[in-house]
N, C-alpha and C positions, 0 to 999 in steps of 0.2 A: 134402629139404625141399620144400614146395610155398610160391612164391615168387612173387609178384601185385607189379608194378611199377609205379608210377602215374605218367602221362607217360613211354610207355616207346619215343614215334615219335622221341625226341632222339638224337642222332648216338649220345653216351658211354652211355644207358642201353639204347640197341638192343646195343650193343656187348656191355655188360656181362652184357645177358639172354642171348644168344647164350654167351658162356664159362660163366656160371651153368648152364646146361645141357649144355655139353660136360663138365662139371665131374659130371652123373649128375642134378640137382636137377631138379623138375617147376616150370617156370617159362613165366606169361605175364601181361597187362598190358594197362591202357590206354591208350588217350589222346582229345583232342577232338577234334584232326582228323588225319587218316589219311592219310597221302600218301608218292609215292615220296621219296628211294629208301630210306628205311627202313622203311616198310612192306613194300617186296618183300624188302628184306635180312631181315627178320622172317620172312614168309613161306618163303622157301629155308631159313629155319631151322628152319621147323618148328616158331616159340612163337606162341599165338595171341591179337590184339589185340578187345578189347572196344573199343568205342564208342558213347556217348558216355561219358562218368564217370555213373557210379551207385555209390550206397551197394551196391546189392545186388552189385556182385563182389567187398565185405569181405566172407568169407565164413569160417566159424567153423571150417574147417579148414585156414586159412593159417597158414604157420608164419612167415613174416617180410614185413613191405612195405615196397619201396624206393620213395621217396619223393623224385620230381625236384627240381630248383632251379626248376623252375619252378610248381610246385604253392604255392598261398595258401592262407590258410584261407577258408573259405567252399567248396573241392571238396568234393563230395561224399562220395568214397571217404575224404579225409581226414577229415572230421568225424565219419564210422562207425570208421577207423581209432582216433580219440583217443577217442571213446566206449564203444569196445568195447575200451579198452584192448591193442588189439592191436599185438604186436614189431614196431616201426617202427625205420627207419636214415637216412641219408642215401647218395646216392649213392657219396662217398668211401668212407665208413664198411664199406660192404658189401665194395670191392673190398679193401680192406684184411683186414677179415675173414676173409673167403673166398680169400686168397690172397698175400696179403703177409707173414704172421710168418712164415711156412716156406720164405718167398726169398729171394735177394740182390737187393733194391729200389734198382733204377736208375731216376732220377725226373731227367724232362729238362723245365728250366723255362726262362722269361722271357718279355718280351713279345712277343718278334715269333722265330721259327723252332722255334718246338719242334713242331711236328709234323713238317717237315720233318726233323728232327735225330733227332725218338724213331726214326722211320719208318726213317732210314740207319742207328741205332744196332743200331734190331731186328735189320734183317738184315744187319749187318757179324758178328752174333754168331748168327744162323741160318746164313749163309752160311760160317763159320768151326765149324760144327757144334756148339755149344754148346747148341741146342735151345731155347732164351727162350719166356717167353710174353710178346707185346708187346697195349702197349694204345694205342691211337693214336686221335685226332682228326683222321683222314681216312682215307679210303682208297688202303693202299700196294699198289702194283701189282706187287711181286713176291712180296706174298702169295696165295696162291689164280689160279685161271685169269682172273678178273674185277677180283681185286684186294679186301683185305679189310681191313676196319680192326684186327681182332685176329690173332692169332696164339696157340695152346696149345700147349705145349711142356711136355717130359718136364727140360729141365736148371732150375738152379738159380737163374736171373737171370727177372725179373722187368721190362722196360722199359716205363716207362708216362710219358708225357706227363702236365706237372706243370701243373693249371693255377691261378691265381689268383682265378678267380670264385670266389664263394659258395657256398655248400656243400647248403643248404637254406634253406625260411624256418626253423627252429629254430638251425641252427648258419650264422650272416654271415662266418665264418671262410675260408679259403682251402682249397680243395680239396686242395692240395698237403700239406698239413702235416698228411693222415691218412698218407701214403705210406711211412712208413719208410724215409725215405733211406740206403741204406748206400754210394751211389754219386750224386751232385747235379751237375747242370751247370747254371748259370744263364748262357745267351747274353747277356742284356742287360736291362735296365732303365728302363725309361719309363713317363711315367703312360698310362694307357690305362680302358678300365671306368669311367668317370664316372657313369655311375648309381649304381656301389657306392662307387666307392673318391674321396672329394671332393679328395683333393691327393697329390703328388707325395710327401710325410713316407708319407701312409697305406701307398702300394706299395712304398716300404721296408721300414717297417715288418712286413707282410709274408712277407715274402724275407729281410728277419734273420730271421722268425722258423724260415723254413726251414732254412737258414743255423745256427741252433741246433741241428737237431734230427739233423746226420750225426753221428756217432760218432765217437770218435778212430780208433778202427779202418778207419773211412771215407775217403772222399777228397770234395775239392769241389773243382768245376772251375769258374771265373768266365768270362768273357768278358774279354781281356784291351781289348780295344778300345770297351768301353763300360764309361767313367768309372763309372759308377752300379752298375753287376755289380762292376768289379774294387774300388770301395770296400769290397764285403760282406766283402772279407778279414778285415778288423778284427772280424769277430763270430762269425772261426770259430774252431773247438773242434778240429775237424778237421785233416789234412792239405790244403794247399789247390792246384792247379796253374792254372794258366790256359792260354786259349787263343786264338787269333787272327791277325791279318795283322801285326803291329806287332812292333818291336824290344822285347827283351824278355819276351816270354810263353812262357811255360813249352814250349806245344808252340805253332809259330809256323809257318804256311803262308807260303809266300816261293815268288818267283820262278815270279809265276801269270801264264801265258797261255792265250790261249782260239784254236784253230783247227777246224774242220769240227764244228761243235756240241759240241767234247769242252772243260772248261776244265782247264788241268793246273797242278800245285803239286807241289814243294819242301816237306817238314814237315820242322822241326829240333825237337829235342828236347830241351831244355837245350842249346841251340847246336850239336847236333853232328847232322849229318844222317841224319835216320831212315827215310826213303826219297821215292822218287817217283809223285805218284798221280795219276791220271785218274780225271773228273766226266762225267756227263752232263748236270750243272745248271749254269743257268749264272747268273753272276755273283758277289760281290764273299760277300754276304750269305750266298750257297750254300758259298765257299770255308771262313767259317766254320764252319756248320753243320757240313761235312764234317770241317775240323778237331776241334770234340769230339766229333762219332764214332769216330773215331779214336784220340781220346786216353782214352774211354771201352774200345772193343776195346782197344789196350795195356795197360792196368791191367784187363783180363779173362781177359789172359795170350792173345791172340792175337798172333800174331807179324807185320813190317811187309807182309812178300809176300804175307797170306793179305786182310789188309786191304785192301789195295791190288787186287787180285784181285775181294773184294765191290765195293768201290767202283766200281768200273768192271763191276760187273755191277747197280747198282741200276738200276731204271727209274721212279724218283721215283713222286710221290704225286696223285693227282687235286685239281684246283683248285688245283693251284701250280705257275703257266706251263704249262699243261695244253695241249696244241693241240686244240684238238675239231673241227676240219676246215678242208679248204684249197678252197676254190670259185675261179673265175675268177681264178685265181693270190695271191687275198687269204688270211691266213691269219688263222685267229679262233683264238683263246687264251681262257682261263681262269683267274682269278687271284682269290687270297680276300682281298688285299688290301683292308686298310681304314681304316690306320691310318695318318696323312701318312709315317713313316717306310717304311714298309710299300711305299706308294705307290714312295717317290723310287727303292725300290732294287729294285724291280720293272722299274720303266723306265731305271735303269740297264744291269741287266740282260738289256732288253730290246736296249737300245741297243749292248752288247757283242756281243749275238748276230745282229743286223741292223742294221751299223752304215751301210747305204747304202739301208736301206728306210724309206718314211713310216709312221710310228706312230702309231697311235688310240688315246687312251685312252677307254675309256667307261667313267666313275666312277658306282656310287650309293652316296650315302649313305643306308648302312642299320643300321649296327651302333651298339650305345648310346651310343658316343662318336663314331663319324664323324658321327652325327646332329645331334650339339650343338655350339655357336659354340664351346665351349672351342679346338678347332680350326681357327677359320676362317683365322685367318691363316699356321699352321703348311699349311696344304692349300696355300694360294696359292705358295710355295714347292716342292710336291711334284711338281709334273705337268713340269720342266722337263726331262723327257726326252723326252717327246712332241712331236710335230708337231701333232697336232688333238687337241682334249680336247671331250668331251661333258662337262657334268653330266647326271646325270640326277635325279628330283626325292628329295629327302628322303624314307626310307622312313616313318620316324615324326613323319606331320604330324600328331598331336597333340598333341605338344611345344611350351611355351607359345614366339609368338615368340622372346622374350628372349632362350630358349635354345637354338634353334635354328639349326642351319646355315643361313646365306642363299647358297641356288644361285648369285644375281643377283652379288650382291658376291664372290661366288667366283670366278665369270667377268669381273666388272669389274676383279680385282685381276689376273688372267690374263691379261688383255687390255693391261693397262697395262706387265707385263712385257714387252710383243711378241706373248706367243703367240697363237694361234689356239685360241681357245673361247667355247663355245655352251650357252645352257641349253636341253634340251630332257626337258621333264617325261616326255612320251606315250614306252615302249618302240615302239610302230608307228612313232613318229613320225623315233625314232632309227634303228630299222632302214633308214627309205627315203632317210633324210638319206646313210646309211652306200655303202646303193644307189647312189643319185644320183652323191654324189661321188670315189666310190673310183677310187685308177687300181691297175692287175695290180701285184701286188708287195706291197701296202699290209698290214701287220702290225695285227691290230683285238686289245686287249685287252680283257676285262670284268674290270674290277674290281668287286667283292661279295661280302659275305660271308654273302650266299641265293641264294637261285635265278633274282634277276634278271628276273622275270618270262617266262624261257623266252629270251629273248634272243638265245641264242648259235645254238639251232635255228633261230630265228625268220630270222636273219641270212643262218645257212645257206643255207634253203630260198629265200631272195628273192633269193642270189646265184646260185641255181641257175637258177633262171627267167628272168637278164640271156640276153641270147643272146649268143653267142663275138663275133660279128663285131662287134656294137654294142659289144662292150668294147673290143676291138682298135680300132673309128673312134674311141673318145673319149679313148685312149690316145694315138691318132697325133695326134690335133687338140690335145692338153694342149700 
């Protein structure tokens, strides 16, 4: 088939063109603006990107066009699309299509870990030679020499990150609910998406609907430790397990500690011990992630030593606790965080794994809902694992005041807790702040969930240019 994808620079539709072509299809695409790293991910692929949008690359010999969530009416390409009556889909739609009825569709959802979780699921069952094809929302590093966000495979398991956004503008529905669930994990439940979804009923709602749609022949796995995941019992059809830190869940990580970067746990299995495994992630959030990987390889018929074995052979995922370089003994991080929960257990994590170094947080609020007050007091609780917190300025300052994150009152409320923070709108401005006052040792995270204005290079490069000796005098002088 020859296959023109409109908005094709977004993480999941770079992804998806990329398998659509390993799959044999003649496939390539546009978008407005062109930039890395999915444009070079494009290009090493070998699909070629148009720009800008034009009517003229609907062209009368496409046989299907995938059609982003971000695409309105008024594009170009779409308006020749609905005119010329030509086979359009949605995002979901297509991967479904093209690759979900003929698998066993493992769909790994909730608000906060599922990339992390598809990412270790994929290759606890790559690594266990089951051959998956995985689809992910980030890039996992023990795919590919660079790290890739999919994976094609010859076996019969399918793992794809379930997500709750919107589907298209024609279908407002949830991405997840094209997936064909024959295997469901839902980590957890929280409102999040406040552009689309206006309350906490609506992302219930949902997640029962997902929650409907395993099969009895299936299983669902909840989160045992979020109240709001392990409620969805009540609306399965299914067989249902859960998982988690807590007494009680079905497969239950116990007796975690963390020594030389590795974090280790205890799974029991219906209370009876199913083995012992080591992480290279660290913290609280990451112990569960691992547990429904886990509990996913088990019901795939992997046995506990082969599991265990993967596991301690992942090398996690980019933008989650990422270290992107160590300068004058400071170490800079990468984190996609962006959602107050997100936030606290990042720098939990952080705090487990550098529990005698000073912590930075540098927050922007960028994402639809970190941007809006809906959060503002839920934020001012999140950063209390940190020593110094940046804000940095709201990415979307179009958003009418009202509804808006106020930086100001975010650091006022920070401040009144005790801690240490600062609004600082200008990225230069953060960088020389960072400069200025860092002592050797100092842990800088970036929380974002974009590219931060370059940031974390930017920080890089400026700590490179301190000279040794002047770090060491203002060390000794602290």
């Amino acid at each position: 088939m020859r296959i023109h994808l409109i908005g094709i620079c977004g993480t999941a539709m770079a992804t998806v063109a990329a398998l659509l072509k390993r799959r044999g299809h003649d496939v390539g695409g546009s978008d407005q603006n062109v930039y890395p790293p999915m444009s070079e991910f494009l290009a090493a692929e070998g699909i070629p990107i148009r720009t800008p949008f034009s009517a003229a690359h609907i062209t009368t010999d496409l046989d299907l066009v995938v059609v982003g969530n971000a695409i309105s009416r008024g594009n170009p390409e779409l308006e020749a699309v609905l005119d010329g009556k030509v086979r359009y889909c949605s995002l979901p739609e297509a991967i479904r299509d093209h690759f979900l009825w003929g698998s066993r569709s493992i769909v790994i959802a909730g608000t906060h870990g599922k990339t992390t979780t598809t990412a270790l699921t994929g290759w606890l069952l790559t690594h266990a030679g089951l051959d998956p094809t995985v689809l992910v929302g980030g890039i996992v590093l023990n795919f590919g020499r660079e790290g890739s966000s999919y994976r094609l495979g010859r076996g019969r398991d399918f793992v794809i990150e379930g997500d709750e956004y919107d589907s298209a503008f024609f279908d407002k529905t949830a991405k997840f609910l094209k997936y064909l669930p024959q295997i469901a994990v839902i980590n957890n439940i929280e409102f999040d998406h406040a552009d689309i979804y206006p309350d906490l009923d609506a992302v219930r709602l949902a997640f029962r609907r997902l929650v409907s749609l395993v099969p009895r022949s299936g299983v669902l796995l909840l989160g045992h430790d979020s109240p709001e995941a392990a409620a969805m019992r009540g609306a399965a059809v299914s067989p249902v397990d859960t998982f988690g830190t807590g007494e009680g869940a079905t497969w239950q990580a116990c007796d975690i500690t963390h020594a030389g970067g590795i974090t280790s746990f205890t799974m029991r299995h219906a209370g009876q011990v199913f083995g012992r495994f080591e992480s290279p992630l660290l913290g609280l959030h990451n112990v569960r992630n691992a547990a429904a990987a886990v509990a996913v390889g088990s019901h795939a018929g992997i046995p506990a030593g082969a599991l265990a074995d993967g596991l301690r052979a992942f090398r996690g995922v980019k933008r989650r606790l990422e270290t992107v370089g160590v300068r004058c003994d400071v170490t800079v991080l990468d984190d996609f965080a962006h959602h107050p929960t997100a936030v606290h257990e990042t720098l939990a994590a952080l705090r487990t794994g550098y529990p005698s170094r000073r912590i930075w947080a540098v927050f922007e609020p960028r994402s639809a809902s970190s941007c809006r007050r809906v959060f503002q007091e839920a934020f001012a609780g999140a950063f209390e694992g940190a020593d110094e917190v940046v804000v940095a300025a709201v990415f979307r300052s179009a958003l009418p005041e009202s509804e808006r994150l106020s930086e100001q009152r975010l650091v006022a409320d920070l401040l009144a807790r005790g801690q240490r923070a600062r609004f600082i709108p200008e990225i230069d401005r953060i960088v020389e702040t960072i400069v200025t006052d860092h002592r050797p040792g100092d842990v800088v995270v970036m929380m974002s969930n974009g590219g931060f204005g370059g940031i974390h290079q930017k920080l890089l490069q400026a700590l490179d240019a301190v000279r040794p000796q002047a770090t060491q005098s203002r060390a000794h002088g602290a």
